[in-house]
C-alpha positions in Angstrom: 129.8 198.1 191.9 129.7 201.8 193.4 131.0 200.4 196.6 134.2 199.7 195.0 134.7 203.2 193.2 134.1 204.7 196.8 136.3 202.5 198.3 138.9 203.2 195.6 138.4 207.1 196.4 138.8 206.4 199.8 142.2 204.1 200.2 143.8 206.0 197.4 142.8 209.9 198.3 142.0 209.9 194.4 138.7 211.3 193.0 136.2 209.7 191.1 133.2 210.7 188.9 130.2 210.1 190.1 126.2 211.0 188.9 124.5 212.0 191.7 120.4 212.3 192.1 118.9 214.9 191.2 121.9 216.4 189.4 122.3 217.3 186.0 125.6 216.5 185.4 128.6 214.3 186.1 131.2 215.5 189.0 134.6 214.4 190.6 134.6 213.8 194.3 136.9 212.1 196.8 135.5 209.9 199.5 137.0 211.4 202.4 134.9 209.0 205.0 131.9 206.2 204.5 129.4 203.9 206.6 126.9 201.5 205.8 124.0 204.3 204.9 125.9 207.6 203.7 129.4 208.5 202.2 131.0 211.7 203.0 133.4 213.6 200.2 134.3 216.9 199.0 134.3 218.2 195.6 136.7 219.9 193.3 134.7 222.8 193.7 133.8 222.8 197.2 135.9 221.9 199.8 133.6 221.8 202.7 132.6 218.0 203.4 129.5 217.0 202.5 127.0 214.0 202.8 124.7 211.4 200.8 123.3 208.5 201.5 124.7 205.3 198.7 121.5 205.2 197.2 121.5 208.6 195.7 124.7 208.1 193.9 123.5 206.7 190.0 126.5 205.8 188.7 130.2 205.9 189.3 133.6 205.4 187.4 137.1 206.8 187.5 138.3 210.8 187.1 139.5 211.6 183.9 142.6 211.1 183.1 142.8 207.8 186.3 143.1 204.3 184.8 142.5 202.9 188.1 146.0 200.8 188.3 147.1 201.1 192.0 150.1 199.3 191.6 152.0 202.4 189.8 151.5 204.6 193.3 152.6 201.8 195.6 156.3 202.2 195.3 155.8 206.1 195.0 158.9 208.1 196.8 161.4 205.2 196.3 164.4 205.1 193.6 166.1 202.4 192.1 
């Protein structure tokens, strides 16, 4: 199930909230790259890319505020 919130974070350049080990709270990060073992993002508060391996991430879900519906940013730019 993380796999698709990264991969979300990833096609979409939206950020996600996400529990990370060893942290005491919550906090939103886009998925700015991923392989098989790690995923690499930046944070709202740091914008300097950073690293962790999938297994350290607890739990995932969409940003406050993000529904998750793609469909409303696929026609973004055009007019009717």
């Amino acid at each position: 199930m993380l796999e698709r919130f990264f991969r979300y974070s990833l096609q979409h350049s939206k950020a996600i909230r996400v529990w990370l080990e060893g942290e005491k709270k919550y906090q939103n990060i886009t998925v700015i790259d991923m392989d098989e073992e790690n995923v690499h993002f930046i944070t709202a508060r740091k914008k300097t890319p950073q690293t962790a391996r999938k297994d350290a991430f607890l739990s995932a879900s969409y940003a406050r505020g993000d529904d998750g519906d793609t469909l409303k940013y696929q026609n973004e730019g055009e007019t009717t």
